[in-house]
Chimera marker file (.cmm) of the C-alpha trace (Angstrom):
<marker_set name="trace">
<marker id="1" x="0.000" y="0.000" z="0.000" r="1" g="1" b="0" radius="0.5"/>
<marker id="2" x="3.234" y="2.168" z="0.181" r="1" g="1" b="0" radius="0.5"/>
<marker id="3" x="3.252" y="3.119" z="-3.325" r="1" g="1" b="0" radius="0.5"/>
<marker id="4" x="2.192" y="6.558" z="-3.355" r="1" g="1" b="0" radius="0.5"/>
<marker id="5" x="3.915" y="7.289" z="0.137" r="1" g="1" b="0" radius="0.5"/>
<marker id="6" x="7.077" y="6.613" z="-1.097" r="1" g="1" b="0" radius="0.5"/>
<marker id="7" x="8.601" y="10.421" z="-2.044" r="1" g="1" b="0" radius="0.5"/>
<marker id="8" x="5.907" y="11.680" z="1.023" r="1" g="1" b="0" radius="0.5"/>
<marker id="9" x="7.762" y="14.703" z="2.836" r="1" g="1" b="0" radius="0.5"/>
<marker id="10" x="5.041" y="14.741" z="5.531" r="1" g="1" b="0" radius="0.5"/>
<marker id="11" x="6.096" y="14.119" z="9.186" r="1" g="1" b="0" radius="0.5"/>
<marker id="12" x="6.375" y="10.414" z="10.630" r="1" g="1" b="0" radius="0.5"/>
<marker id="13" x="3.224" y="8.486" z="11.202" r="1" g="1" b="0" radius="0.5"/>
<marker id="14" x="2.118" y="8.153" z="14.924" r="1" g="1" b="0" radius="0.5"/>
<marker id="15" x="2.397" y="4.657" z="16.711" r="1" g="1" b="0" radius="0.5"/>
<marker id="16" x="0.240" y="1.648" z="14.991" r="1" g="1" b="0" radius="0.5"/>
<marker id="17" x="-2.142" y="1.271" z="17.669" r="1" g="1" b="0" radius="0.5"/>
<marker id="18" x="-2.909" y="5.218" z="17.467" r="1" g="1" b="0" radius="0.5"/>
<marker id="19" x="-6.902" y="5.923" z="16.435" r="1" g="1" b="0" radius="0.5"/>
<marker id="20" x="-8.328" y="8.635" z="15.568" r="1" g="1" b="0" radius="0.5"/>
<marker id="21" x="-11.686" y="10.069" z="15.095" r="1" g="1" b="0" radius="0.5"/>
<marker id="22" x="-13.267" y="11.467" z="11.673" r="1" g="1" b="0" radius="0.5"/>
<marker id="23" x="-12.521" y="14.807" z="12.444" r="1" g="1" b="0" radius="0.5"/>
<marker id="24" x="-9.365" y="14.402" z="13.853" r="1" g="1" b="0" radius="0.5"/>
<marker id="25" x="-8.821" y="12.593" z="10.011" r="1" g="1" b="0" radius="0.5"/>
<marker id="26" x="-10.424" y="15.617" z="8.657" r="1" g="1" b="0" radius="0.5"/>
<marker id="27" x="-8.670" y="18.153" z="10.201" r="1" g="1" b="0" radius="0.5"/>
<marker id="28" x="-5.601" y="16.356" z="9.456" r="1" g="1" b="0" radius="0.5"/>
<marker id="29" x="-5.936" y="16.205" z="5.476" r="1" g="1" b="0" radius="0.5"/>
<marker id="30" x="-8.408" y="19.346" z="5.378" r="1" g="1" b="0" radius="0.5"/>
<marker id="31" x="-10.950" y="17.062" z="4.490" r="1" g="1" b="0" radius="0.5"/>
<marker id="32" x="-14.396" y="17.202" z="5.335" r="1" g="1" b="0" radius="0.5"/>
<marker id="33" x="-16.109" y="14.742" z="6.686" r="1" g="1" b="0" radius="0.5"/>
<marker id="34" x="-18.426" y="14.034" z="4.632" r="1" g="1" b="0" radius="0.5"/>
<marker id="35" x="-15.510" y="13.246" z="2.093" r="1" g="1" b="0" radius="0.5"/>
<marker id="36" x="-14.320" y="10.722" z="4.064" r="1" g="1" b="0" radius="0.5"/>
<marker id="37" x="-17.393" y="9.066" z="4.523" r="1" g="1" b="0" radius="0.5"/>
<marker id="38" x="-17.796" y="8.995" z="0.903" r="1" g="1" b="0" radius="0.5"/>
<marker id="39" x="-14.483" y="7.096" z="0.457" r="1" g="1" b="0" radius="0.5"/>
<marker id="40" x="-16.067" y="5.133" z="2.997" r="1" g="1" b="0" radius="0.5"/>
<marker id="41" x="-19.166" y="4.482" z="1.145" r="1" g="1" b="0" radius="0.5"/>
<marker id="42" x="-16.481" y="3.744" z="-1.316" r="1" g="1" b="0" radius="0.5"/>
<marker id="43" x="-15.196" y="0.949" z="-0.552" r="1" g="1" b="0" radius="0.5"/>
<marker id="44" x="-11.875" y="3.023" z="0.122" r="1" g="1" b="0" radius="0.5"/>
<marker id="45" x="-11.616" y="3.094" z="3.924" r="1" g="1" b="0" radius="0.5"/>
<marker id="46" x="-13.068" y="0.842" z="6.392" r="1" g="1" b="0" radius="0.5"/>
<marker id="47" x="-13.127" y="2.201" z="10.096" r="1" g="1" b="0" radius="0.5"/>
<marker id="48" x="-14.448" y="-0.061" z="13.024" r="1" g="1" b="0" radius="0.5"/>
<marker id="49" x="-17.636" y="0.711" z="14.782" r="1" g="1" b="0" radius="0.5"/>
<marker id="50" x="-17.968" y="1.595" z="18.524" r="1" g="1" b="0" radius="0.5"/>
<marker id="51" x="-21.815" y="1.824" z="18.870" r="1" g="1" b="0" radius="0.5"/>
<marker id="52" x="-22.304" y="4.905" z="16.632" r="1" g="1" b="0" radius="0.5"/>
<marker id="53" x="-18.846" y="6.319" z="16.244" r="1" g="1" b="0" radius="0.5"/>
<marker id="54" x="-16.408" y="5.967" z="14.038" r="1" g="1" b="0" radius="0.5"/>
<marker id="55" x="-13.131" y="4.714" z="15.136" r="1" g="1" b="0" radius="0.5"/>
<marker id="56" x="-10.383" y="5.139" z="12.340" r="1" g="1" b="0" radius="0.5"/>
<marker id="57" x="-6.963" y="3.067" z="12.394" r="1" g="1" b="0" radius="0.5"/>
<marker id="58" x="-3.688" y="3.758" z="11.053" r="1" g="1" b="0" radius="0.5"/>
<marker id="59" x="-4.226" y="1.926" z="8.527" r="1" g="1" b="0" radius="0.5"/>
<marker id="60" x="-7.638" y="4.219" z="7.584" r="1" g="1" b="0" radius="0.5"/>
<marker id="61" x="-5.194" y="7.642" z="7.739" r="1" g="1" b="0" radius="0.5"/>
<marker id="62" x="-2.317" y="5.898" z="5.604" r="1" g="1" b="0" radius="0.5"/>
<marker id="63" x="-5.201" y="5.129" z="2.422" r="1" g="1" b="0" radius="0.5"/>
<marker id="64" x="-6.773" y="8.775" z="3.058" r="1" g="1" b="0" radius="0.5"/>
<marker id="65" x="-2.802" y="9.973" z="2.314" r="1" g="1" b="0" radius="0.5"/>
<marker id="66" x="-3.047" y="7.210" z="-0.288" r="1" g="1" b="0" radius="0.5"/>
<marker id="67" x="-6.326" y="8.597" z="-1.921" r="1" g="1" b="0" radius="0.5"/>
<marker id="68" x="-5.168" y="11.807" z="-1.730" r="1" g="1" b="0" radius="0.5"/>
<marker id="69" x="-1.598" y="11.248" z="-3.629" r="1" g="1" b="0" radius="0.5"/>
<marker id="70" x="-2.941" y="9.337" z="-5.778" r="1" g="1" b="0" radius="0.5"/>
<marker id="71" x="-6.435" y="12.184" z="-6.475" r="1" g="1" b="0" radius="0.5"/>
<marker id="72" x="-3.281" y="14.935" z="-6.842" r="1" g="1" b="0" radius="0.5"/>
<marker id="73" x="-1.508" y="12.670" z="-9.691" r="1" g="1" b="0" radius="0.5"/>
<marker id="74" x="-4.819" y="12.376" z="-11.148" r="1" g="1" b="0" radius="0.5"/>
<marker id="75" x="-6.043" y="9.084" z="-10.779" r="1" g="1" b="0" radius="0.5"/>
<marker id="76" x="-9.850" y="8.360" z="-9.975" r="1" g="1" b="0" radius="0.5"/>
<marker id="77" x="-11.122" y="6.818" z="-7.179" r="1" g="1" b="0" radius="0.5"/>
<marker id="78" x="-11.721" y="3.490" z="-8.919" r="1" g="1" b="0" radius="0.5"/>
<marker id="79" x="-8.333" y="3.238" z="-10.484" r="1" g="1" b="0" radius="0.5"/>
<marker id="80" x="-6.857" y="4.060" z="-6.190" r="1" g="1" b="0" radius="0.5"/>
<marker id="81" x="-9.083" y="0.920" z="-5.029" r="1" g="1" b="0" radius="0.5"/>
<marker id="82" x="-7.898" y="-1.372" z="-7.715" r="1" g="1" b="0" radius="0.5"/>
<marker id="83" x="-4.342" y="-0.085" z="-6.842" r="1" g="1" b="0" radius="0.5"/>
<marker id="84" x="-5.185" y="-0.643" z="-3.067" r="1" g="1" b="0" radius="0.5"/>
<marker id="85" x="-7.157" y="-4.229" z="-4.163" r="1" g="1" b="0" radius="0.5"/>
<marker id="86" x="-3.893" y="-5.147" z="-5.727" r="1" g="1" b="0" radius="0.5"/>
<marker id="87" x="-2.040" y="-4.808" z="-1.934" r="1" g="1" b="0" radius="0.5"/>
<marker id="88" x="-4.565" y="-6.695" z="-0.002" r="1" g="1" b="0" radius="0.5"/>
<marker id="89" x="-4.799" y="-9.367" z="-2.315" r="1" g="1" b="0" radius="0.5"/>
<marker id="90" x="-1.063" y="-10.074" z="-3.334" r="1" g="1" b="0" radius="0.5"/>
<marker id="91" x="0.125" y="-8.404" z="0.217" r="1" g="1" b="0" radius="0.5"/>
<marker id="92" x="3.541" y="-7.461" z="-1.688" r="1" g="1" b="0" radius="0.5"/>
<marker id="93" x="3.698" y="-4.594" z="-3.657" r="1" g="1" b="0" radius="0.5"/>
<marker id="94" x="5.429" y="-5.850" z="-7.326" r="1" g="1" b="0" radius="0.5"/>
<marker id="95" x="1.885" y="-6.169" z="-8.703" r="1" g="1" b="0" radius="0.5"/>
<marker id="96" x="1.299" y="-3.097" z="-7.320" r="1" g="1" b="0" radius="0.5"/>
<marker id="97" x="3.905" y="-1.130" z="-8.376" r="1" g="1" b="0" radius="0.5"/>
<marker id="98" x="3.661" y="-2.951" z="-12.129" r="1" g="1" b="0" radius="0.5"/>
<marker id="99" x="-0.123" y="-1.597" z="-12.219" r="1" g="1" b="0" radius="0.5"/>
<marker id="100" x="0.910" y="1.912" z="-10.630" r="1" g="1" b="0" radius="0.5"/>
<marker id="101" x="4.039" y="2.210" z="-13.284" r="1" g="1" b="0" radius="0.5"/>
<marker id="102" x="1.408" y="1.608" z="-16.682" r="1" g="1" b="0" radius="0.5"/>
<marker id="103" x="-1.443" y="3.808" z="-14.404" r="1" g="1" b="0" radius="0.5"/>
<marker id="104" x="1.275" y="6.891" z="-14.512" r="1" g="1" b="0" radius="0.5"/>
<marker id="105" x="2.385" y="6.310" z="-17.866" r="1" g="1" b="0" radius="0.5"/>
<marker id="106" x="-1.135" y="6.644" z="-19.083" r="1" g="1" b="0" radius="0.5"/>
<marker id="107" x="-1.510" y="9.608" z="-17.130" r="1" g="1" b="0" radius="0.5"/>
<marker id="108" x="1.695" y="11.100" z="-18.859" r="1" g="1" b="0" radius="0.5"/>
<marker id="109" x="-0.020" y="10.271" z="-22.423" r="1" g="1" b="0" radius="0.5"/>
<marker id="110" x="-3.065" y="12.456" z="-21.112" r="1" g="1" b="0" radius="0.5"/>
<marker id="111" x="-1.141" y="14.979" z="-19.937" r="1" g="1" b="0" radius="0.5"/>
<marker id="112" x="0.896" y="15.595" z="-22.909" r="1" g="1" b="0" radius="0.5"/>
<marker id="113" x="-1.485" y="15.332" z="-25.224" r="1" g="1" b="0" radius="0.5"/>
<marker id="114" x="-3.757" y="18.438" z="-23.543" r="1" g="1" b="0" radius="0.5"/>
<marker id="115" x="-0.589" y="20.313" z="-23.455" r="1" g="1" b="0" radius="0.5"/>
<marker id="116" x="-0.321" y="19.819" z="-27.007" r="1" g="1" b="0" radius="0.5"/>
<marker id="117" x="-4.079" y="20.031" z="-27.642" r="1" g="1" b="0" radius="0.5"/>
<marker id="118" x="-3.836" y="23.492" z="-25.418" r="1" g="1" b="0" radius="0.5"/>
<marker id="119" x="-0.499" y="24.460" z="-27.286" r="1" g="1" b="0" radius="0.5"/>
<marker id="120" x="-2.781" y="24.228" z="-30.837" r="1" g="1" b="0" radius="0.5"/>
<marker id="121" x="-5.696" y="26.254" z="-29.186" r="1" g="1" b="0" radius="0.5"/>
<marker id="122" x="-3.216" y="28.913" z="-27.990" r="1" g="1" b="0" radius="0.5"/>
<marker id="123" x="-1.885" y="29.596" z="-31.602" r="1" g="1" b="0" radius="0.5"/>
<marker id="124" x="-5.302" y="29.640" z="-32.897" r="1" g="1" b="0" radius="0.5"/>
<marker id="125" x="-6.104" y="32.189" z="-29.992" r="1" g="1" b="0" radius="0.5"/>
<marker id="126" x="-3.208" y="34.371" z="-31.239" r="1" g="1" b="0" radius="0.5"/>
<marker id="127" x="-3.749" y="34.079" z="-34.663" r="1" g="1" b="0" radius="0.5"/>
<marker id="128" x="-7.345" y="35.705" z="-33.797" r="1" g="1" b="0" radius="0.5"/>
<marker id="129" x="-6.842" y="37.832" z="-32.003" r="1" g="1" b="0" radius="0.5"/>
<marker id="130" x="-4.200" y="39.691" z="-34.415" r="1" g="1" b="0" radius="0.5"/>
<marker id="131" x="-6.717" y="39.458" z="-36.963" r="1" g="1" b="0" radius="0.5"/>
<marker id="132" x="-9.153" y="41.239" z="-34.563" r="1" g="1" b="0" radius="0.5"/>
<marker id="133" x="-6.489" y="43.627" z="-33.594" r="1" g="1" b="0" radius="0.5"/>
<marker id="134" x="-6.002" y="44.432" z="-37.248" r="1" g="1" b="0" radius="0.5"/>
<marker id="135" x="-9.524" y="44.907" z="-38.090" r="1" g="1" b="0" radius="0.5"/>
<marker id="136" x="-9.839" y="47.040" z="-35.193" r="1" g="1" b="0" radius="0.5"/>
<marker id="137" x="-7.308" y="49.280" z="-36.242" r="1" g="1" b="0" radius="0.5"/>
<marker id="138" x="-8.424" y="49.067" z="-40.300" r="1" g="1" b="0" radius="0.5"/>
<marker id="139" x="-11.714" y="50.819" z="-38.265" r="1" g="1" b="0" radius="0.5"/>
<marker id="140" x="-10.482" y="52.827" z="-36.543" r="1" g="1" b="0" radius="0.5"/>
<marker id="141" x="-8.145" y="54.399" z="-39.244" r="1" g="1" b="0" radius="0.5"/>
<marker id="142" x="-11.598" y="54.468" z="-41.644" r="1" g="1" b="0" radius="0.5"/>
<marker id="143" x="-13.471" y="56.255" z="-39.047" r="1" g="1" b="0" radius="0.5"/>
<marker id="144" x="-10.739" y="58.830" z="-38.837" r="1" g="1" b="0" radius="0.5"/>
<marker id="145" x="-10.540" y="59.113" z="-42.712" r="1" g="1" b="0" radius="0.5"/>
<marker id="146" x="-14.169" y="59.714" z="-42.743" r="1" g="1" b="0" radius="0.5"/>
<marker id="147" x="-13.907" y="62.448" z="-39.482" r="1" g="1" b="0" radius="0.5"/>
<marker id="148" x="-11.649" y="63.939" z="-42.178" r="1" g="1" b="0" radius="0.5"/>
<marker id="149" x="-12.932" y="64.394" z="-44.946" r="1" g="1" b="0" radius="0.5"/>
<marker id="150" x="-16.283" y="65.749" z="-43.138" r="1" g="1" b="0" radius="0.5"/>
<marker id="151" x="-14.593" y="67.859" z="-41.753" r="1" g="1" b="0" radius="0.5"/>
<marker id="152" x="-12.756" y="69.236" z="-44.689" r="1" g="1" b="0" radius="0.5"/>
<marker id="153" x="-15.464" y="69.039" z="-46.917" r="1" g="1" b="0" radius="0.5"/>
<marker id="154" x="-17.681" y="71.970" z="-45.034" r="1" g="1" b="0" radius="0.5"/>
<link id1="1" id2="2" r="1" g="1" b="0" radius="0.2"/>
<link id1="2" id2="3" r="1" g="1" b="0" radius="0.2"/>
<link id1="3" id2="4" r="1" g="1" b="0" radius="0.2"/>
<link id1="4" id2="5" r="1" g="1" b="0" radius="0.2"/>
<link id1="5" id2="6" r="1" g="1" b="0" radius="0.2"/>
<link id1="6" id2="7" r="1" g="1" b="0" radius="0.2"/>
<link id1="7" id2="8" r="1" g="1" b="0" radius="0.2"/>
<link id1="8" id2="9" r="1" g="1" b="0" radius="0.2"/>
<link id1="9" id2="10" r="1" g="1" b="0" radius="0.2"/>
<link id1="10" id2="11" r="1" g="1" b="0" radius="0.2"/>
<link id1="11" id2="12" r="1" g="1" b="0" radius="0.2"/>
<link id1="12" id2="13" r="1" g="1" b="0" radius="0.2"/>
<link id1="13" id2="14" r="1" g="1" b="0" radius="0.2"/>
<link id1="14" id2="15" r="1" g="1" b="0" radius="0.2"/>
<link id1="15" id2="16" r="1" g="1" b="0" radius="0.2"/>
<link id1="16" id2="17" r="1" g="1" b="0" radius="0.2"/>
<link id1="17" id2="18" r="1" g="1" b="0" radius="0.2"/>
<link id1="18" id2="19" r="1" g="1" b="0" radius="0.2"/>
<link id1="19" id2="20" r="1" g="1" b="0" radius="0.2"/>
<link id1="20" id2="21" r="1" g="1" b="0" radius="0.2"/>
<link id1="21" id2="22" r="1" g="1" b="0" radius="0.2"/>
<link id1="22" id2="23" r="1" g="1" b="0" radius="0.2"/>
<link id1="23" id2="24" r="1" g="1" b="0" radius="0.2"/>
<link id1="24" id2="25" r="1" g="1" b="0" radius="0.2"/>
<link id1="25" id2="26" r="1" g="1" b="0" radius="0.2"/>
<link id1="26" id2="27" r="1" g="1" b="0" radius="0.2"/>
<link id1="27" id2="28" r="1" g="1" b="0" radius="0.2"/>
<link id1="28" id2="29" r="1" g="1" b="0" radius="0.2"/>
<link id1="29" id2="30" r="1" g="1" b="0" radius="0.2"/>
<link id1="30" id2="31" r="1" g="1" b="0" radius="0.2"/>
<link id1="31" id2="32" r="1" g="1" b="0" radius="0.2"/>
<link id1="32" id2="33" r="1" g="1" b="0" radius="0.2"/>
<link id1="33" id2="34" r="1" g="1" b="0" radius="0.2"/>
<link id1="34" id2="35" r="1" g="1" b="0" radius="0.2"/>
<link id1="35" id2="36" r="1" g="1" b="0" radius="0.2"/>
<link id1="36" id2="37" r="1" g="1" b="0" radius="0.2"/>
<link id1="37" id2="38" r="1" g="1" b="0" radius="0.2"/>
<link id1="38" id2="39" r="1" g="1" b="0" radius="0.2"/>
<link id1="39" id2="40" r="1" g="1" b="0" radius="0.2"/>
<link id1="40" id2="41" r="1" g="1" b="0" radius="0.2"/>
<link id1="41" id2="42" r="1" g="1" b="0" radius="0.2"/>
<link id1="42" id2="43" r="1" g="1" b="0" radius="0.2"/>
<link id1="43" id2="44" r="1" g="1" b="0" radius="0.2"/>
<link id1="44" id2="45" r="1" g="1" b="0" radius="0.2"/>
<link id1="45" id2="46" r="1" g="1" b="0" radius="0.2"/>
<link id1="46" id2="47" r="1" g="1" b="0" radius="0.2"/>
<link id1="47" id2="48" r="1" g="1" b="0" radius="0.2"/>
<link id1="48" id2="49" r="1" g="1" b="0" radius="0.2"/>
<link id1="49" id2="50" r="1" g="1" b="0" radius="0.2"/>
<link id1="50" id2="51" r="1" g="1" b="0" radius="0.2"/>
<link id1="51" id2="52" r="1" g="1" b="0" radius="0.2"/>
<link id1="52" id2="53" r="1" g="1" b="0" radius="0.2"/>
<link id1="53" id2="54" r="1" g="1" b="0" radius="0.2"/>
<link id1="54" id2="55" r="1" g="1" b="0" radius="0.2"/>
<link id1="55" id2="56" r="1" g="1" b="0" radius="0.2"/>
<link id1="56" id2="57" r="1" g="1" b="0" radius="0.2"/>
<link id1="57" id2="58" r="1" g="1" b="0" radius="0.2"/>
<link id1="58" id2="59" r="1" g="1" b="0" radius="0.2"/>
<link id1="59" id2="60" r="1" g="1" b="0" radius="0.2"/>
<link id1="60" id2="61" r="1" g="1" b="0" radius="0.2"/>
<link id1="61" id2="62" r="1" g="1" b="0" radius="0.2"/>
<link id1="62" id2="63" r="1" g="1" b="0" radius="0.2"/>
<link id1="63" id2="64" r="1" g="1" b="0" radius="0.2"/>
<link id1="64" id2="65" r="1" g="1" b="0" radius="0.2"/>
<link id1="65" id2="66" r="1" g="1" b="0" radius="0.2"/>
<link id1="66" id2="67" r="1" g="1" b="0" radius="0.2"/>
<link id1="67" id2="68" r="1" g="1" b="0" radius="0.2"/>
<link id1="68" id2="69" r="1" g="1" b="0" radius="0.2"/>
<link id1="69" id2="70" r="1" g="1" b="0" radius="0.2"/>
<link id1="70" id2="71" r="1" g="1" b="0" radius="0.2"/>
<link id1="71" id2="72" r="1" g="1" b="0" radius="0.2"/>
<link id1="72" id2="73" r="1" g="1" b="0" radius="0.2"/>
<link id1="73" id2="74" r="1" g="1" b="0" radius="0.2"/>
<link id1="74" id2="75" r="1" g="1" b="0" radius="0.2"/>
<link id1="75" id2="76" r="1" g="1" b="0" radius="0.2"/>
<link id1="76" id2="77" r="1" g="1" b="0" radius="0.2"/>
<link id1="77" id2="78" r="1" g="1" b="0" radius="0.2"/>
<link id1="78" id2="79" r="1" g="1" b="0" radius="0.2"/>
<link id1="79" id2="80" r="1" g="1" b="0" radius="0.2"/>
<link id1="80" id2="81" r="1" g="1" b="0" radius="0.2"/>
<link id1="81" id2="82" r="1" g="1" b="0" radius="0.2"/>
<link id1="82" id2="83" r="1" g="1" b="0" radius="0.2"/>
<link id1="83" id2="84" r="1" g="1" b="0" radius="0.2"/>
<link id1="84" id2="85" r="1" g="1" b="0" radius="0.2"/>
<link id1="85" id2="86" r="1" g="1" b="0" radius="0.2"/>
<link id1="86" id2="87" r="1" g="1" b="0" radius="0.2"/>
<link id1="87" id2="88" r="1" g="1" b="0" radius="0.2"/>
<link id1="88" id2="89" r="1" g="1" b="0" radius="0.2"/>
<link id1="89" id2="90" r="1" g="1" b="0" radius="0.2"/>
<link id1="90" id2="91" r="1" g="1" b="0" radius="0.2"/>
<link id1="91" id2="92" r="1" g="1" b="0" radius="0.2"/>
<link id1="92" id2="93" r="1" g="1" b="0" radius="0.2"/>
<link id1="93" id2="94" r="1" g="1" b="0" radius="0.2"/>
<link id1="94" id2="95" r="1" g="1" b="0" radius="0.2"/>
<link id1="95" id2="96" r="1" g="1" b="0" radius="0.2"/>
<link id1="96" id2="97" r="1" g="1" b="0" radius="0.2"/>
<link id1="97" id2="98" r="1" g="1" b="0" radius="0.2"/>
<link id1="98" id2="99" r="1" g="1" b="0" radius="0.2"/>
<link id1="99" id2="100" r="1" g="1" b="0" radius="0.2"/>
<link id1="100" id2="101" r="1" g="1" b="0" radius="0.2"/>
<link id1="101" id2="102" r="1" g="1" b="0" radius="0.2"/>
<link id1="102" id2="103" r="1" g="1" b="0" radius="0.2"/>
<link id1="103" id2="104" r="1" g="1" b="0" radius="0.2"/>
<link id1="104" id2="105" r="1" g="1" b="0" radius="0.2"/>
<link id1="105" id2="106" r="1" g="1" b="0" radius="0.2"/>
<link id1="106" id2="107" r="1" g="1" b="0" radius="0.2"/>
<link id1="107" id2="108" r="1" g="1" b="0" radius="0.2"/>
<link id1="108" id2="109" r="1" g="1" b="0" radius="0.2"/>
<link id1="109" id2="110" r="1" g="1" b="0" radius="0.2"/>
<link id1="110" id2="111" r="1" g="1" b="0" radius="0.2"/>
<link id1="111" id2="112" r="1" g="1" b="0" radius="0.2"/>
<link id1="112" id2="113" r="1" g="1" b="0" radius="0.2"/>
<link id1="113" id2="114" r="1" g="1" b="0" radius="0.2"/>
<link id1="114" id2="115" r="1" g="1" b="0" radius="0.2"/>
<link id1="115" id2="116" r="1" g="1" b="0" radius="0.2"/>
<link id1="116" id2="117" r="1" g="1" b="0" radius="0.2"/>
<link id1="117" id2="118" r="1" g="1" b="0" radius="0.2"/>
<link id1="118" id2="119" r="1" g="1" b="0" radius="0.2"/>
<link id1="119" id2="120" r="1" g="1" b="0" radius="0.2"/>
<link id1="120" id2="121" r="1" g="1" b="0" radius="0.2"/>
<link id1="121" id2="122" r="1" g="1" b="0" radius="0.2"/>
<link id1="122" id2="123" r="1" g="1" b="0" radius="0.2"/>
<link id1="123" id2="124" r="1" g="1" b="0" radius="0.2"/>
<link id1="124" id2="125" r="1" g="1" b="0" radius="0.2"/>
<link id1="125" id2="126" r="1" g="1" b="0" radius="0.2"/>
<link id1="126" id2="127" r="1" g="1" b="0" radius="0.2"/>
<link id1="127" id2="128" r="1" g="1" b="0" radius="0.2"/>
<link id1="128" id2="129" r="1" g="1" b="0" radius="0.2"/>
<link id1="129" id2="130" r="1" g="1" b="0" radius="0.2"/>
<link id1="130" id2="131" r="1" g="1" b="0" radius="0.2"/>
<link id1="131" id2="132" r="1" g="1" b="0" radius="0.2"/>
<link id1="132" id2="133" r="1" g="1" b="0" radius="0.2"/>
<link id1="133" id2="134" r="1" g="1" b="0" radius="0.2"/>
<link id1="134" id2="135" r="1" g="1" b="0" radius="0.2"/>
<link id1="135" id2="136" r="1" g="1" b="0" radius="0.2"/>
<link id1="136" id2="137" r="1" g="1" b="0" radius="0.2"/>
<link id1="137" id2="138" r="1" g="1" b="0" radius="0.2"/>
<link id1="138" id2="139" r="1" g="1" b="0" radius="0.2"/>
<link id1="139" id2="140" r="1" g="1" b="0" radius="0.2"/>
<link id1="140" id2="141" r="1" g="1" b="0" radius="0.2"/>
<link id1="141" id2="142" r="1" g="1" b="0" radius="0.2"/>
<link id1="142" id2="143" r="1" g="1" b="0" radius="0.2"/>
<link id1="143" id2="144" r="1" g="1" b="0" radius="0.2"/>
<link id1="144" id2="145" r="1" g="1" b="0" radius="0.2"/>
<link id1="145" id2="146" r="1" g="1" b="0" radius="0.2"/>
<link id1="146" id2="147" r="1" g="1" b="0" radius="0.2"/>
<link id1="147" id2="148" r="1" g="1" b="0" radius="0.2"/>
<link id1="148" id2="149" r="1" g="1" b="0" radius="0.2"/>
<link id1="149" id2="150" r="1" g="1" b="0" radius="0.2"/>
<link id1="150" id2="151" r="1" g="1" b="0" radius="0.2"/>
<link id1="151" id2="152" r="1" g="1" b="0" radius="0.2"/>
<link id1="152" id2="153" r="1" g="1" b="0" radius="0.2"/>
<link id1="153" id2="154" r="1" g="1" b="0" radius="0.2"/>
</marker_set>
């Protein structure tokens, strides 16, 4: 499950047997809770019950850091659980990583190709607008002749 937490700057993780409530989660990763239930609802994270409450693990806060790596990179929600499916299943991480490699390289191939698509709209932007700019000033020049010659022609 350590895939996306691998180049993670963020501060060490508490002790394993540390809980935490959903607000203490949502407070952490400025969250709010009703985000985290719905990566509950999700399938994503799976806190234990006391009566009522909520009672996440450490194992709850690493997949919200998980979910939220892997949201920043791009990645839907679907695509994080089948990385995260991949863990519990295999409980090593080659299959993991394998998946997450061809998950970032198709990610890359998205990326570049709207920089390239937004490249081609940006040249077609310019190219407008100088022909606006030039029509403006083709008016504006006309309008002057015409201010002219009305003016001389009293």
């Amino acid at each position: 499950m350590s895939v996306l937490l691998r180049t993670s700057t963020a501060a060490p993780a508490p002790s394993r047997g540390a809980t935490y409530t959903i607000s203490d989660l949502a407070r952490e990763f400025a969250l709010t809770t009703r985000a985290i239930r719905f990566y509950e609802d999700e399938g994503l994270v799976a806190p234990a019950r006391r009566g009522q409450s909520r009672v996440y693990g450490e194992r709850e806060r690493v997949r919200i850091k998980l979910i939220l790596r892997g949201k920043r990179l791009g990645l839907t929600l679907s695509e994080i659980r089948e990385l995260f499916d991949l863990y519990e299943v295999a409980h090593n991480e080659r299959a993991q990583l394998a998946k997450f490699v061809h998950m970032l390289e198709e990610r890359r191939a998205r990326l570049l190709q709207q920089k390239e698509d937004i490249d081609v709209v940006l040249v077609e932007i310019a190219g407008l607008e100088r022909v606006c700019r030039r029509r403006l000033k083709e008016e504006a020049e006309r309008a002057e002749t015409r201010t002219a010659d009305a003016a001389g022609g009293s």
